[in-house]
C-alpha positions in Angstrom: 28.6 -5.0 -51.1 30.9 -7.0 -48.6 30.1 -7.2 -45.4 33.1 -5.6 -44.0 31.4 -2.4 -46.5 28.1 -3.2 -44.5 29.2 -3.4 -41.3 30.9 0.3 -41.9 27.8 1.8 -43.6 25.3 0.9 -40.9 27.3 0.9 -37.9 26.2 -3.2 -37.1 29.2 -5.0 -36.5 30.5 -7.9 -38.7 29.7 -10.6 -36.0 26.2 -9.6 -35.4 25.4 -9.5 -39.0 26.6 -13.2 -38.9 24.2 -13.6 -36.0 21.6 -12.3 -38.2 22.4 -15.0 -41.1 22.4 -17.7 -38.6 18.9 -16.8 -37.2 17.4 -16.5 -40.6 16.9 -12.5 -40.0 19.3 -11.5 -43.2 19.9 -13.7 -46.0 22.9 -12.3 -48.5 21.5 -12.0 -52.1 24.7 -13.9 -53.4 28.3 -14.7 -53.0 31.4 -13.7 -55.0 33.6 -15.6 -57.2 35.9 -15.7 -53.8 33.0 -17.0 -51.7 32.2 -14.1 -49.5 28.6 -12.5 -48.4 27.5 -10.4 -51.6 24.7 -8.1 -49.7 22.2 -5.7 -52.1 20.5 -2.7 -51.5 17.4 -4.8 -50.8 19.4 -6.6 -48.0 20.6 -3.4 -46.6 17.5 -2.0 -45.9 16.4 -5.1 -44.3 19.2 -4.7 -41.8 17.9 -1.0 -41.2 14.2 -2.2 -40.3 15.8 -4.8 -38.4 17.4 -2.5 -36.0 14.6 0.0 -36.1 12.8 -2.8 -34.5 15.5 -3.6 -32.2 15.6 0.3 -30.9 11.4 -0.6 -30.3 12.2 -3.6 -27.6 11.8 -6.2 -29.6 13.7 -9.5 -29.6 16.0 -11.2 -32.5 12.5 -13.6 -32.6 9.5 -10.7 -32.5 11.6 -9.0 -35.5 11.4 -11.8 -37.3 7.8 -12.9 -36.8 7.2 -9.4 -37.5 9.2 -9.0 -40.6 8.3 -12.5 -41.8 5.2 -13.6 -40.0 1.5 -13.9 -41.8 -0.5 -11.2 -40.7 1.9 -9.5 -38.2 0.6 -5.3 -38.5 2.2 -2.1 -37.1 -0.9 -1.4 -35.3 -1.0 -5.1 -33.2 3.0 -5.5 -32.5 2.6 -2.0 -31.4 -0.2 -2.3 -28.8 1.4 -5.2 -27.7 4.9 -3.5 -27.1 2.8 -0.6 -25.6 1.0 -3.4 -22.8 4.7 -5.0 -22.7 6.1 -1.7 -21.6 3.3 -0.2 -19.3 3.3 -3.6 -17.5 7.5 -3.7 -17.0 7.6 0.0 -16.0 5.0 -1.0 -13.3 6.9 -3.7 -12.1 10.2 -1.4 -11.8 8.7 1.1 -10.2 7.1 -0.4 -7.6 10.6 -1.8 -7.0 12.1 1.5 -7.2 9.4 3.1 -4.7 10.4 0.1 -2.4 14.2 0.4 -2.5 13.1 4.5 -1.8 11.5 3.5 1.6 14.3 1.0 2.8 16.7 3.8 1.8 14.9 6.4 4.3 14.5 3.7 6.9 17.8 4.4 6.8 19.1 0.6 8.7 22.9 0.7 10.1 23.0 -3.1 8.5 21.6 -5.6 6.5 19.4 -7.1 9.7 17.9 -3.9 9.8 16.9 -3.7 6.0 15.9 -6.9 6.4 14.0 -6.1 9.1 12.6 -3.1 7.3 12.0 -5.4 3.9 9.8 -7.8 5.9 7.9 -5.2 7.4 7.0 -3.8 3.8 5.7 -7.2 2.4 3.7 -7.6 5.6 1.8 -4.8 4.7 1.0 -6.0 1.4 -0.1 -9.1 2.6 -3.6 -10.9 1.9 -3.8 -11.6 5.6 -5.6 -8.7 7.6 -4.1 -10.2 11.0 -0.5 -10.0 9.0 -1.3 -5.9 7.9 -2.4 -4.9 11.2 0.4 -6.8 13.0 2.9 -5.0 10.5 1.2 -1.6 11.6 1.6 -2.4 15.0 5.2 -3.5 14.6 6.0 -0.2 12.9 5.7 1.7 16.2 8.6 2.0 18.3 10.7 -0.7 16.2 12.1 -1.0 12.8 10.8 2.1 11.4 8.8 2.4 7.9 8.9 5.0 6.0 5.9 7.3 6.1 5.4 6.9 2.8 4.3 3.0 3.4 2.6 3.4 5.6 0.3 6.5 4.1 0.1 4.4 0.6 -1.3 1.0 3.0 -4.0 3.8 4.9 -5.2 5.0 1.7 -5.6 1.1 0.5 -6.7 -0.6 3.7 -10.4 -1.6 3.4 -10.4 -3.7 7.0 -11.3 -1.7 10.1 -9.2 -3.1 12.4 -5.9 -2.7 10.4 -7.0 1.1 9.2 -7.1 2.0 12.6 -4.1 0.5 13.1 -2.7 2.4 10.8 -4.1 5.5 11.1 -2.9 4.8 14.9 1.0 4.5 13.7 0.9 7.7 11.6 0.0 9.5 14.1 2.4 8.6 16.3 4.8 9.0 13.7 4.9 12.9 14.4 2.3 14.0 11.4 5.1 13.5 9.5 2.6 12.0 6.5 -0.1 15.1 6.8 1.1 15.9 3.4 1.1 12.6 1.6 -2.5 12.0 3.4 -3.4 15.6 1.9 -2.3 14.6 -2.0 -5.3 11.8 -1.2 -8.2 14.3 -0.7 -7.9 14.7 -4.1 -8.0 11.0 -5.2 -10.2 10.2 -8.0 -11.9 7.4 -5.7 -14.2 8.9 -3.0 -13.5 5.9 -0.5 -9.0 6.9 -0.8 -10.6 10.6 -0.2 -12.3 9.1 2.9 -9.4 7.3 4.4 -7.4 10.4 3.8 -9.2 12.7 5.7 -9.8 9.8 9.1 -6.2 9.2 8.7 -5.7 13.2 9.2 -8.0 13.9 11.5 -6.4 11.5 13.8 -2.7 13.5 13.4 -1.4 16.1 16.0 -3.2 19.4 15.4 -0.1 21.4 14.3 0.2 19.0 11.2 -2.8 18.1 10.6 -5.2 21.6 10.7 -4.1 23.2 7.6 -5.1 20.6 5.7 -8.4 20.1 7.1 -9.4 23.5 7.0 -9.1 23.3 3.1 -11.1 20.2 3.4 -13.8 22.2 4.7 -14.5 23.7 1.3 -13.9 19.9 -0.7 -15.7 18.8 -3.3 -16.7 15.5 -1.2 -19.8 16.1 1.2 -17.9 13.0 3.5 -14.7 15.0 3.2 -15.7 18.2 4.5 -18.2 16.6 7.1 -15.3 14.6 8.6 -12.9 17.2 8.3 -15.5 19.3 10.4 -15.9 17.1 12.9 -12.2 16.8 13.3 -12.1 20.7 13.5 -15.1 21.1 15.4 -13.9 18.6 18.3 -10.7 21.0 18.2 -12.6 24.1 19.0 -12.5 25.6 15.2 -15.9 27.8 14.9 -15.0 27.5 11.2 -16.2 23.9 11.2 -19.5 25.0 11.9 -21.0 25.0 8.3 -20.1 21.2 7.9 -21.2 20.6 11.1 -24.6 21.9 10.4 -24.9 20.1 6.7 -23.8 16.5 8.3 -26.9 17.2 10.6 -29.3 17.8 7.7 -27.4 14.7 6.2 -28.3 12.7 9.2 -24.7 11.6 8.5 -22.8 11.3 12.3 -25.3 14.0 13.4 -25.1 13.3 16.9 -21.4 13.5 16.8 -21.5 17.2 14.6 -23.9 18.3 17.7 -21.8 17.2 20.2 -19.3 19.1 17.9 -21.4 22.5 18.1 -21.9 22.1 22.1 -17.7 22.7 21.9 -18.1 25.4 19.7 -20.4 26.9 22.3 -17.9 28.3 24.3 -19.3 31.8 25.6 -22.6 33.6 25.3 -21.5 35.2 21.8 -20.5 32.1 20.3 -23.8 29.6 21.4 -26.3 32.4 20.2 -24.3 32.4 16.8 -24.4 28.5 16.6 -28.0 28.7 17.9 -28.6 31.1 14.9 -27.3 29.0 12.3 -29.5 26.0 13.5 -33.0 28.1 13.3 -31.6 29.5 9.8 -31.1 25.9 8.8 -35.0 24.8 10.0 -36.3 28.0 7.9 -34.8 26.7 5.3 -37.2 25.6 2.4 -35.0 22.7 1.0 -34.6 21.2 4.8 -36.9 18.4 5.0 -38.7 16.8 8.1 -37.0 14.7 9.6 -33.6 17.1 9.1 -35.6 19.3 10.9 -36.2 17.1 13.6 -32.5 16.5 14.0 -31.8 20.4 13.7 -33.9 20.9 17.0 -32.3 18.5 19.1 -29.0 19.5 18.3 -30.3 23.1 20.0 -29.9 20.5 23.3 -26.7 20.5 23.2 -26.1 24.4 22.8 -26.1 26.1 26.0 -27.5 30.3 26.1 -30.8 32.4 25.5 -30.3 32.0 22.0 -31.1 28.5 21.9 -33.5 28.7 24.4 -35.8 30.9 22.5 -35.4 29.2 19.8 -36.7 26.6 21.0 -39.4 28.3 22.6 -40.4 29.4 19.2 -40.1 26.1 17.8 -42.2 24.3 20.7 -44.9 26.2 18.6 -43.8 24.9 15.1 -46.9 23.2 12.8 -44.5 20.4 12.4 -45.8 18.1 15.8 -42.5 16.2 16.0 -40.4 19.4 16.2 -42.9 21.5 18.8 -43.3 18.1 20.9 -39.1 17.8 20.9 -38.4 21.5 21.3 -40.8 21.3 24.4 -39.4 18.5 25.7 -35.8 20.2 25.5 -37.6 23.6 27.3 -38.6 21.2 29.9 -35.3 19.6 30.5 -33.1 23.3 30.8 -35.7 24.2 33.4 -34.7 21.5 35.7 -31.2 22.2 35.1 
């Protein structure tokens, strides 16, 4: 068969089958009388598996080592095309998701994009002094996108620049509460964390639906902070997670500080005051959870939690009926 016939049967023009001859990928079985490429059916179907390969990614230079190479297998060029792939989609993506948050920065001209491009790689930088300078930047100047600035929270790992951080999205309107929501469900428990500081920290209006649904989380740290957050705002519905990150001994002080706002009226106090004793009668509580559990009564104003800690000043635990009396003594000189 001529190659003029070849070219027409398998759609690969003329020229590139002469490319093929000149790389060694396709050697014609003969020639006729005339001189012209003779090609056989053997020849054919090498040009077949050589554009199969071609359709898979792989150079004029990997189909031949792979068609011609010693101990080139399906299995290896395979995985490698597979890592080759994953690691070029990875690269274009992260392009695209930049070009997506230059876009919404929406600049009125190239200084601005520019502006807005520098302000991206500063927040990727190794420096901590550059990322929390970037943060800072991003309030009230070039804007970033939301998005950037949720994706750096949920990576930061220095203090300083999470606050900062967590500082700019809030004044960025609570625009990000839903992005910041996604990461509560984050396979790694310290993104969870950074999620929910980076929420609590956003308006109320944005940020309270989420951190109600936090309440009931998975993640003890989720729903403790997320209860503290919504504690501190007056929710009564914080309460539970209040009262576990006491037994925790996890920010206690702060989740009784927490209750004491809860305690806004009579009705309210003798509930919280409830929950602590029920917590102290609890058999799983432990001693020096119960300990905590009986100062917090301190900071719940009422008669409810001054019974109970009359009741408890009589406890067989020593350490609980010595600070239950001691927190007697003090209402009494109030």
């Amino acid at each position: 068969m001529l190659i003029g016939e070849v070219a027409r049967r398998s759609g690969v023009s003329a020229r590139m089958l002469r490319h093929y001859e000149s790389l060694g990928l396709v050697r014609p079985s003969g020639r006729t009388g005339s001189g012209y490429r003779e090609f056989s059916g053997e020849d054919i179907r090498r040009i077949f598996r050589i554009e199969g390969l071609r359709s898979l990614g792989l150079s004029l230079r990997e189909i031949g080592q792979a068609l011609d190479g010693p101990g080139s297998t399906p299995a290896a060029l395979v995985g490698d095309l597979i890592r080759q792939t994953r690691e070029r989609i990875a690269v274009e993506t992260e392009l695209l998701n930049r070009l997506r948050r230059i876009d919404a920065a929406e600049p009125a001209g190239w200084d601005d994009a520019l502006q807005v491009v520098a302000l991206l790689k500063a927040l990727e930088a190794r420096s901590p002094d550059a990322r929390q300078r970037a943060a800072l930047a991003s309030v009230g100047g070039s804007p970033v996108p939301v998005e950037a600035l949720v994706e750096a929270a949920l990576s930061e790992t220095e203090p300083n620049v999470a606050g900062a951080l967590r500082w700019a999205l809030a004044l960025s309107g609570g625009a990000g509460a839903a992005l910041l929501a996604a990461g509560l469900g984050a396979p790694s428990a310290a993104v969870r964390e950074r999620a929910v500081l980076a929420l609590a920290e956003l308006p109320d209006e944005e940020a309270a639906a989420p951190l109600r649904q936090a309440l009931s989380h998975r993640d003890p740290v989720v729903r403790r902070h997320a209860g503290l957050a919504l504690g501190a705002r007056g929710e009564a519905a914080a309460v539970p997670a209040l009262l576990d990150a006491i037994v925790a001994g996890a920010r206690d002080t702060d989740a009784a500080d927490a209750l004491g706002v809860l305690a806004v009226d009579t009705a309210a106090a003798d509930e919280i005051a409830a929950a602590l004793v029920a917590r102290l009668a609890a058999p799983a509580t432990g001693a020096p959870a119960r300990g905590r559990l009986t100062q917090a009564l301190a900071a719940v104003p009422g008669p409810g939690a001054a019974r109970a800690l009359a009741e408890l000043s009589r406890d067989p635990d020593r350490a609980v009926a010595v600070t239950a009396t001691y927190l007697l003594r003090l209402r009494e000189r109030e």
